[in-house]
N, CA, C and O of each residue as an XYZ file, in Angstrom:
592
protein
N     151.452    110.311    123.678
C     151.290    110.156    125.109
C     152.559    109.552    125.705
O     152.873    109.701    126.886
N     153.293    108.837    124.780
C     154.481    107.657    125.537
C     155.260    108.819    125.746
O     155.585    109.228    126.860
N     155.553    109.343    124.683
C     157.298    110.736    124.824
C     156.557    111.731    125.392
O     157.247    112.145    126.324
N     155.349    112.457    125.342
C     155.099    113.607    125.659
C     154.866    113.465    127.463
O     155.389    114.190    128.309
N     154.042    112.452    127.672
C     153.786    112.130    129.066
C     153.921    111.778    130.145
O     153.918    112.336    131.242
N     154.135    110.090    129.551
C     154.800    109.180    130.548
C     156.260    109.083    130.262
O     156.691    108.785    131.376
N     157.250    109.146    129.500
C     158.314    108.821    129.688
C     158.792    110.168    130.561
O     159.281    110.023    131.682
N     158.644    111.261    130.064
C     159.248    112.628    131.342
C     158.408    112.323    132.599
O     158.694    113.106    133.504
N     157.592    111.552    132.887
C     156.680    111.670    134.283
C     157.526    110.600    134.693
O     158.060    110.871    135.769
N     157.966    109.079    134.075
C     159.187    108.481    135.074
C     160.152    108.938    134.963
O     160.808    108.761    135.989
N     160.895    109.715    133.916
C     161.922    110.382    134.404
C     162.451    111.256    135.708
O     163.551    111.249    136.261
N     161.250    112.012    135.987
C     160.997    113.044    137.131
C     160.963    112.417    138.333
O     161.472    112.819    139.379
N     160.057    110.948    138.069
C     159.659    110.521    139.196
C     161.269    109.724    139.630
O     161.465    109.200    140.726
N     161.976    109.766    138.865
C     163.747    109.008    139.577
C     164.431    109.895    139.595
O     165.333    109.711    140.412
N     164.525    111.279    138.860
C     165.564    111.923    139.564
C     164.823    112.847    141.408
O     165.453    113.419    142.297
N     163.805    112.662    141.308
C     163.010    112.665    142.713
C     163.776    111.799    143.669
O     164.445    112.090    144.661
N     163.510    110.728    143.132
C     164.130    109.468    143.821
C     165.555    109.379    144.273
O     165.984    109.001    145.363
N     166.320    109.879    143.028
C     167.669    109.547    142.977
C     167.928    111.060    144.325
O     168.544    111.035    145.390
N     167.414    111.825    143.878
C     167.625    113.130    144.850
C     167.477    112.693    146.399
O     168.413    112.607    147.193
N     165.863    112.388    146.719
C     165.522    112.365    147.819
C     165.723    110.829    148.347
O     166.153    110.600    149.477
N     165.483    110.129    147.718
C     165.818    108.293    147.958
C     164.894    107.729    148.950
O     165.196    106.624    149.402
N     163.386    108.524    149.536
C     162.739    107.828    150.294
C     161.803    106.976    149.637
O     161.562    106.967    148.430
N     161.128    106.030    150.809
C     160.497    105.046    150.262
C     159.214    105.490    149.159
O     159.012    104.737    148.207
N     158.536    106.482    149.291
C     157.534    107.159    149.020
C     157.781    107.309    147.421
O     157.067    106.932    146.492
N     159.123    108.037    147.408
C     159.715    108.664    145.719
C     159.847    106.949    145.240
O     159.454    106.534    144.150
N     160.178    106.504    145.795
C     160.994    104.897    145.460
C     159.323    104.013    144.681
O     159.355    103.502    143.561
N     158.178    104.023    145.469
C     157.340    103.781    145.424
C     156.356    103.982    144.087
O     155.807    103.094    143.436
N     156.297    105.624    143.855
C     156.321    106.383    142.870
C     156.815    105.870    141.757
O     156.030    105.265    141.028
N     158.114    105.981    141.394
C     158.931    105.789    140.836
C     158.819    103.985    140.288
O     159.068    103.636    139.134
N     158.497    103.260    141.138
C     158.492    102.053    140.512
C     157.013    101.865    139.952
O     156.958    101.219    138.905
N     155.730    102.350    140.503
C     154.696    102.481    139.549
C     154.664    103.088    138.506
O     153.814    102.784    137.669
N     155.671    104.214    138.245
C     155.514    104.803    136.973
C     156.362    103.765    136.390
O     155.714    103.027    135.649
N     157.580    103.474    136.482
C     158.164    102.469    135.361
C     157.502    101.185    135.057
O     157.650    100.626    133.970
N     156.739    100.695    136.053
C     155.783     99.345    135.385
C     155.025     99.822    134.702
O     154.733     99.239    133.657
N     154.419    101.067    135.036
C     153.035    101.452    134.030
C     153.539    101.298    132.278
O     153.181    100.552    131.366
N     154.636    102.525    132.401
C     155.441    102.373    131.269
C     156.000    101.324    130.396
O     156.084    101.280    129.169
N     156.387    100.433    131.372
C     156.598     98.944    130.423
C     155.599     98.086    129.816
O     155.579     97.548    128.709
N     154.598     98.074    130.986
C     153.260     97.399    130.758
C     152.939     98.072    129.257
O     152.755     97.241    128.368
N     152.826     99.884    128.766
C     152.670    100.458    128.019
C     153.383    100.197    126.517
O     152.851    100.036    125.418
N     154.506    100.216    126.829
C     155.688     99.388    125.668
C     155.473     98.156    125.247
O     155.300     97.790    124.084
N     155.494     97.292    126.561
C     155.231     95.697    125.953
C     153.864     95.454    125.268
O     153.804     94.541    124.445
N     152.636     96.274    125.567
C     151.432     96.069    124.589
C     151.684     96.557    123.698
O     151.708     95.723    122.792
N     152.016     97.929    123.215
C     152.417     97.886    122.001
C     153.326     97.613    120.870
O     153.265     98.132    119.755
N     154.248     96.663    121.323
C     155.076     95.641    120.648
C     154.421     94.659    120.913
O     154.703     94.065    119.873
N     153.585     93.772    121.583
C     153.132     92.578    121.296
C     151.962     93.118    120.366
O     151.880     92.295    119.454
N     150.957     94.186    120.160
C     149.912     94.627    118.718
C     150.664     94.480    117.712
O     150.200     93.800    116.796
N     152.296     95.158    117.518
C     152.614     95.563    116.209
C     153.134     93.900    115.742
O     153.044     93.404    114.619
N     153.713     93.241    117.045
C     154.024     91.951    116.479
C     152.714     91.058    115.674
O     152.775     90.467    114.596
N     151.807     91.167    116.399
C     150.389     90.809    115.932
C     149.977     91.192    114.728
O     149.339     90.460    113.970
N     150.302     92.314    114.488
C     149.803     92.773    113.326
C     150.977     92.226    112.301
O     150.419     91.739    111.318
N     151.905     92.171    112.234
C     152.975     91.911    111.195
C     153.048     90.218    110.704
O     153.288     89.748    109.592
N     152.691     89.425    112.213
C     152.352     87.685    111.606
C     151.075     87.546    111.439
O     150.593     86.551    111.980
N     150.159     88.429    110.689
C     148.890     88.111    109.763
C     149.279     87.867    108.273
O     150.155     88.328    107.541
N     148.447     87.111    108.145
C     148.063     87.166    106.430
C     148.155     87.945    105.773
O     148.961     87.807    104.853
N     147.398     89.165    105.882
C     147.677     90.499    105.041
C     148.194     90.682    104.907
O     148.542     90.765    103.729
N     149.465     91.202    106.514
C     150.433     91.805    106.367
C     151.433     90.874    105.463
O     152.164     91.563    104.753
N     151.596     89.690    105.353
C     152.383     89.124    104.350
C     151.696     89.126    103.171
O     152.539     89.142    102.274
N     150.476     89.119    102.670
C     150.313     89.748    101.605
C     150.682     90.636    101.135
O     151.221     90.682    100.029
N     150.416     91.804    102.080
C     151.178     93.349    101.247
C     152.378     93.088    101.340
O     152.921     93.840    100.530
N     153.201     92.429    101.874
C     154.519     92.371    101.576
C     155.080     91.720    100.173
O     156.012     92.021     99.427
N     154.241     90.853    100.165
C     153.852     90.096     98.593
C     153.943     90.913     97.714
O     154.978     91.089     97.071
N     152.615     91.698     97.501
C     152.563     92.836     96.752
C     153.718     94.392     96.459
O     153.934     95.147     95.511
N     154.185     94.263     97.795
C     155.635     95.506     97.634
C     156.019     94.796     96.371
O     156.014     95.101     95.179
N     156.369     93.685     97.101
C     157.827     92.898     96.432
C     157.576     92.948     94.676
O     158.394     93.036     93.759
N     156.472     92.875     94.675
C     156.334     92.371     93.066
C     155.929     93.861     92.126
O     156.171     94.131     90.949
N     155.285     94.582     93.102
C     155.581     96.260     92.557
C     157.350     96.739     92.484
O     157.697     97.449     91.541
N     158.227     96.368     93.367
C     159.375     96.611     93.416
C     159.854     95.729     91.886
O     160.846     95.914     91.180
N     159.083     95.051     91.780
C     160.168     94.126     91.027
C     159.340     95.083     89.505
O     160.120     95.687     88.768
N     158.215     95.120     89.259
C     157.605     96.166     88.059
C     158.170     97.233     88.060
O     158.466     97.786     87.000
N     158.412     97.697     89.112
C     159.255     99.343     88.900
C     160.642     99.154     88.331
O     161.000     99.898     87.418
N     161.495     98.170     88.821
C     162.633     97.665     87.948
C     162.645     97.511     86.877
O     163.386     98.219     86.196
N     161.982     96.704     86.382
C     161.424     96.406     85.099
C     161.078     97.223     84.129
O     161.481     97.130     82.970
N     160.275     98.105     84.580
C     160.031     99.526     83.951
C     160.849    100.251     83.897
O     160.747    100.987     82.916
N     161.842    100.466     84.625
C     162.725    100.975     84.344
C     163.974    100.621     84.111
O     164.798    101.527     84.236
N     164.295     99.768     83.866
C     165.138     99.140     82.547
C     164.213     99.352     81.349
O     164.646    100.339     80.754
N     163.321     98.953     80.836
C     162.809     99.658     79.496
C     162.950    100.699     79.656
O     163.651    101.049     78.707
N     162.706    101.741     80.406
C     163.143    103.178     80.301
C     164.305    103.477     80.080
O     164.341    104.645     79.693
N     165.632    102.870     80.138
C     166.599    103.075     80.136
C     166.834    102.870     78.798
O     167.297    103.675     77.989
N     166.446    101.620     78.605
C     167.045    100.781     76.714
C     166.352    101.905     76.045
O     167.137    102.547     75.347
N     164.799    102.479     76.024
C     164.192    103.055     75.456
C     164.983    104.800     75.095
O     164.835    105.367     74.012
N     165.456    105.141     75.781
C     166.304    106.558     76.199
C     167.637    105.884     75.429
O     167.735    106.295     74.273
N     168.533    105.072     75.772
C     169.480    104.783     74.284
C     169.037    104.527     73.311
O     169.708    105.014     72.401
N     167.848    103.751     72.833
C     167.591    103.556     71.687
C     167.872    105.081     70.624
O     168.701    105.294     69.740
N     166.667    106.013     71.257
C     166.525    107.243     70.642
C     165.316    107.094     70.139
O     164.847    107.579     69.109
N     164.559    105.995     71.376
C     163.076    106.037     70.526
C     162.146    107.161     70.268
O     162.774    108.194     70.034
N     160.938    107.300     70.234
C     160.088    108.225     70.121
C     159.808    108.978     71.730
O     159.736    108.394     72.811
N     159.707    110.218     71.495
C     159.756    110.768     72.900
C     158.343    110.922     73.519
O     158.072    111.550     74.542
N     157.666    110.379     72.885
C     156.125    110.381     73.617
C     156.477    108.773     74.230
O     156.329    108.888     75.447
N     156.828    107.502     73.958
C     157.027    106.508     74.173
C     157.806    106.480     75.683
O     157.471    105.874     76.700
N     159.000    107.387     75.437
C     160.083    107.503     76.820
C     158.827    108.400     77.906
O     158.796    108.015     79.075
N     158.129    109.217     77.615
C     157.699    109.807     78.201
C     156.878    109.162     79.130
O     157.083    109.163     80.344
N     155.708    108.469     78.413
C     154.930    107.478     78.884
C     155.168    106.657     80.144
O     154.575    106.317     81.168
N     156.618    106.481     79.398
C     157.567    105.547     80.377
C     158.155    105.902     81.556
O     158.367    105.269     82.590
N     158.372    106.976     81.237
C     158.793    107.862     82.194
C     157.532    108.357     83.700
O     157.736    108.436     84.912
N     156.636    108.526     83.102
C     155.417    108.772     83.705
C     155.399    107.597     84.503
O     155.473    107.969     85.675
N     155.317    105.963     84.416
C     155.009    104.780     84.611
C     155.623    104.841     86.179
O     155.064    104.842     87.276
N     157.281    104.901     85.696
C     158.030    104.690     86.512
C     157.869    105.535     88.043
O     157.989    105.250     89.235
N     157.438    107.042     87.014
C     157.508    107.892     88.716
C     155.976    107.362     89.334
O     155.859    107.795     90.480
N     154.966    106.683     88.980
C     154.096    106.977     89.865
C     154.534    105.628     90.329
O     154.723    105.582     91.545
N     154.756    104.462     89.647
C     155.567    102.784     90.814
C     156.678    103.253     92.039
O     156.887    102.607     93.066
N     157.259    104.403     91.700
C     158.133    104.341     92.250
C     157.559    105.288     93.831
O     158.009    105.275     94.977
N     156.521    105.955     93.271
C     156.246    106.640     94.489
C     155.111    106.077     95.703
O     155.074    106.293     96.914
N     154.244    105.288     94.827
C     153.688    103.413     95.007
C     154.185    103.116     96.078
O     153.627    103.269     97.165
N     155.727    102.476     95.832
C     156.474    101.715     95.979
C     157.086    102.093     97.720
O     157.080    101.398     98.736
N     157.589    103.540     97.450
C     157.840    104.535     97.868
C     156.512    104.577     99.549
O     156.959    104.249    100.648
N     155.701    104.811     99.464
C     154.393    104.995    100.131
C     153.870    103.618    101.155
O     153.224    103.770    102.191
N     154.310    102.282    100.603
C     153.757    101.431    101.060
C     155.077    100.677    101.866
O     155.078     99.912    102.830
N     156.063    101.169    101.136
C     157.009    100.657    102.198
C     157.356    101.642    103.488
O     157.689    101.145    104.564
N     157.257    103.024    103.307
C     156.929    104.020    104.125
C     156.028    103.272    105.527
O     156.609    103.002    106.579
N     155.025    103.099    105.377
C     153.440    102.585    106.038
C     153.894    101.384    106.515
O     153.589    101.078    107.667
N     154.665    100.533    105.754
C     155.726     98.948    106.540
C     156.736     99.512    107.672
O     156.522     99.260    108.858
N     157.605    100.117    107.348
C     158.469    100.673    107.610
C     157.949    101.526    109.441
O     158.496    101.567    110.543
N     157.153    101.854    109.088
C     156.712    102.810    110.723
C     155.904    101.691    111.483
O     155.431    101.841    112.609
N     155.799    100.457    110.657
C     155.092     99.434    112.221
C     156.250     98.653    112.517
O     156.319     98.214    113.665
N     157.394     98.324    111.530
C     158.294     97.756    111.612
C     159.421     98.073    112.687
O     159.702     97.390    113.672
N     160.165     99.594    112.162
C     161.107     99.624    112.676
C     160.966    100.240    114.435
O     161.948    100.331    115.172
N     159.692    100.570    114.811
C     159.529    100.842    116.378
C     159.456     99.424    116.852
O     159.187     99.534    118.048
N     159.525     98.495    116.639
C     159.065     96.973    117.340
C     159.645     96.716    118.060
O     159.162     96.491    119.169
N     161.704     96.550    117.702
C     162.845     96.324    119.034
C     162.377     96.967    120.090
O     162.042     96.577    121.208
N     162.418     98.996    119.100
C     162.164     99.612    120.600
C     161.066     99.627    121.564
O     161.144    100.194    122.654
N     160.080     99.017    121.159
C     159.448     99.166    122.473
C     159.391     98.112    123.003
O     158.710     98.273    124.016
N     159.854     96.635    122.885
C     160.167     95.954    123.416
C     161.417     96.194    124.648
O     161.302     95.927    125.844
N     162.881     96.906    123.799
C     164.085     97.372    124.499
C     163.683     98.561    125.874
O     164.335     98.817    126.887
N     162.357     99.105    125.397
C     161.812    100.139    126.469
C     161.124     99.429    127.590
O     161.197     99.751    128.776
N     160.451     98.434    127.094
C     159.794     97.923    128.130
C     160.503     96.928    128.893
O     160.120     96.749    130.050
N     161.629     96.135    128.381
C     162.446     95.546    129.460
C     163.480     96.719    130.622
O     163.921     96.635    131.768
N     163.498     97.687    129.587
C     164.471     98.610    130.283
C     163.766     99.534    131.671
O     164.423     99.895    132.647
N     161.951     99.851    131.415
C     161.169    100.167    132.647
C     161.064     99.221    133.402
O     161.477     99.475    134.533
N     160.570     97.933    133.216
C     160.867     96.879    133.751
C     161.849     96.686    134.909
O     161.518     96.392    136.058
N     163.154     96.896    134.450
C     164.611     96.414    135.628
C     164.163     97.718    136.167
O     163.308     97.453    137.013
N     164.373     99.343    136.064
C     164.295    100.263    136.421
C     163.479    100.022    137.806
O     163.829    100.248    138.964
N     162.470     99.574    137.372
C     161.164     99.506    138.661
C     161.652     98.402    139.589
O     161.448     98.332    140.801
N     162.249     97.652    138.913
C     162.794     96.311    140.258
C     164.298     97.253    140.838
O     164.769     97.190    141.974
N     164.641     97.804    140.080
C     165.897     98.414    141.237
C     165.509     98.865    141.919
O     165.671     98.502    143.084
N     164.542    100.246    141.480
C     164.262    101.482    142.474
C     163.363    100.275    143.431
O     163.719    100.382    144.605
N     162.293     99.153    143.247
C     161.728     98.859    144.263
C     162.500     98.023    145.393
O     162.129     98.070    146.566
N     163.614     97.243    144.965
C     164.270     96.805    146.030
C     163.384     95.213    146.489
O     162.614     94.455    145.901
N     163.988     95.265    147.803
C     163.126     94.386    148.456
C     162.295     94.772    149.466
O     162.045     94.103    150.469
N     161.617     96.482    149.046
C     160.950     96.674    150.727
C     159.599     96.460    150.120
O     158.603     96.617    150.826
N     159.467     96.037    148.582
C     157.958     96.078    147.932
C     157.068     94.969    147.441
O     157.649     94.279    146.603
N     156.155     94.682    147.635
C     155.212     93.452    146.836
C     155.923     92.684    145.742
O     156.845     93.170    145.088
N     155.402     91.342    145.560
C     156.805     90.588    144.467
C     156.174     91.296    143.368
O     154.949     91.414    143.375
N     156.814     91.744    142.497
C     157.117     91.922    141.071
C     156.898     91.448    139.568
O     156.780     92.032    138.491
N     156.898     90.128    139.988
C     157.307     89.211    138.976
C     156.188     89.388    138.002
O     156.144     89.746    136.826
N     155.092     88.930    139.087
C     153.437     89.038    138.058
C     153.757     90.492    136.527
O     153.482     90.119    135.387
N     154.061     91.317    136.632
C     154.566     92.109    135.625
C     155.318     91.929    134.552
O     155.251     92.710    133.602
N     155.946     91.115    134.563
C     157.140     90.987    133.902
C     156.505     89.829    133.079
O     157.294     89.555    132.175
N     155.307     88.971    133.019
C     155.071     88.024    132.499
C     153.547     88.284    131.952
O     152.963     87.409    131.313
């Protein structure tokens, strides 16, 4: 809904603006960019929410110490492959490693997509934010209540 919807619906609604520049487009234009920020800043203050729980530092717990078994495992896989041990043994081992690693692989994936959107929708929602106080100027209701 954010990329498909609302971000081209304030886009439209400012080059309207920027085109025509009346109060009306101006008007427009600054309700769609608060909506939008309002939209951004809740969902960076959820994902922040969600990331200073317990759990979530639990599973981070848990990466860490699967990361650190998959290492592990594979350094024996390695010594085991110079040795010239038995090849059902490397195999085994071998087996171990690809499913930790894909584990490993999966859960930092699932970290990783609540993590790395967080700046941006914070950076989006300050950035609809000013947008809506330019285009509104001073011919419009105070503002501020939004921003806080």
């Amino acid at each position: 809904v954010l990329e498909s919807y609302m971000t081209p619906a304030v886009q439209r609604a400012k080059r309207i603006f920027d085109y025509e520049g009346n109060s009306e487009n101006a008007e427009r234009f600054t309700r769609g960019s608060i909506q939008l920020g309002h939209i951004c800043a809740n969902l960076h203050e959820d994902l922040l929410s969600r990331i200073h729980t317990n759990e979530w530092k639990e599973a981070g717990a848990r990466l860490r110490m699967k990361q650190q078994q998959y290492q592990e495992s594979f350094r024996i896989l390695e010594s085991l492959k110079k040795s010239g041990k038995d090849t059902q043994e490397v195999q085994e081992m071998t087996n171990l490693c690809a499913i930790l690693k894909k584990e490993n692989e999966a859960m930092a994936n699932e970290r990783n997509q609540v993590e790395i959107p967080l700046p941006w929708y914070l950076r989006r929602a300050l950035e609809s934010f000013l947008m809506a106080l330019e285009a509104a100027g001073t011919r419009t209701d105070d503002l501020s209540g939004h921003l806080y």
